[in-house]
C-alpha positions, 0 to 999 in steps of 0.5 A, a space after each residue: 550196872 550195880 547202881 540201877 539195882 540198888 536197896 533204895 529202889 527196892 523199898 517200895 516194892 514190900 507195899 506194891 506186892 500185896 497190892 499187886 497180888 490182891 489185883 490179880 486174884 480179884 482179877 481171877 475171881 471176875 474172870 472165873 465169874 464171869 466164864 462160869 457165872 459162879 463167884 468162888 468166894 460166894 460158893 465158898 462161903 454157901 457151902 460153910 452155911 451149908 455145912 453149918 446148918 447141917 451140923 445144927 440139924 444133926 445136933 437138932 436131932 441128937 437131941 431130940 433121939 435123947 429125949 425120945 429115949 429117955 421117954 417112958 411111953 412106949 408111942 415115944 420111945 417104941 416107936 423105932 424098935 416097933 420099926 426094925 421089928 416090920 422091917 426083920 419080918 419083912 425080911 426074915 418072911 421073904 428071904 428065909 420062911 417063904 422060901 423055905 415054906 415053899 421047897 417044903 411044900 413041894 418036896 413034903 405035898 408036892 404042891 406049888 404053894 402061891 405064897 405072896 412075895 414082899 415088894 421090899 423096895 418101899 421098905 428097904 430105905 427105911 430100913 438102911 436110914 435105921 441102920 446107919 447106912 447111909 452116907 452121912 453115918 460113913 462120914 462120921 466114922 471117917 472123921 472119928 466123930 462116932 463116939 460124939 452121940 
């Protein structure tokens, strides 16, 4: 028994396995291509690209916010202040002084005043992109990359 196993058949398993292994993942792949219509390596290679050209557009954009910033032109460099400025008014009108106007108006003339109410649902957007909220800001301070700006 001890002489069908022996070191001299064995030498030529170390070139067979790799091969073996690799015709067992294509195997896997074309299966799994087949079932899903998808090649997994194909979809992994689409999402670096992605991935990539993602980081090129926000590196894109860094640059550009620098040298708006740097601008001297109040059209240039203003124009995000000018916006969170809309968007705090709008807010601080329907949240604190239309409320509040209204509640003294009826207690102070007993009156029921018609002020108009902000649709916000256009502006607030606008407003969550400006501050950072969305979910690409949240990755960022995930991976610690908020001090990369």
């Amino acid at each position: 028994m001890a002489g069908i196993v022996s070191i001299e058949n064995l030498k030529g398993l170390g070139d067979i396995v790799p091969g073996i292994s690799k015709g067992i993942s294509d195997l896997a792949n074309g299966i799994r291509t087949a079932i899903t219509g998808v090649d997994t390596q194909k979809q992994a290679d689409l999402l670096a690209k992605l991935t990539e050209l993602d980081a090129a557009a926000q590196n894109a954009q860094t640059e550009l916010d620098k040298v708006e910033a740097a601008s001297s032109s109040k059209f240039v460099a203003g124009w995000r202040p000018f916006v969170g400025w809309i968007c705090g008014c709008a807010l601080g009108f329907q949240y604190i002084i239309r409320p509040l106007a209204l509640w003294f108006a009826s207690i102070a003339f007993h009156v029921n005043l018609a002020m108009p109410a902000l649709d916000l649902s256009e502006m607030m957007p606008v407003l969550i992109g400006m501050l950072g909220l969305g979910t690409m800001r949240t990755v960022e301070k995930i991976q610690g990359a908020q001090g990369n700006h």
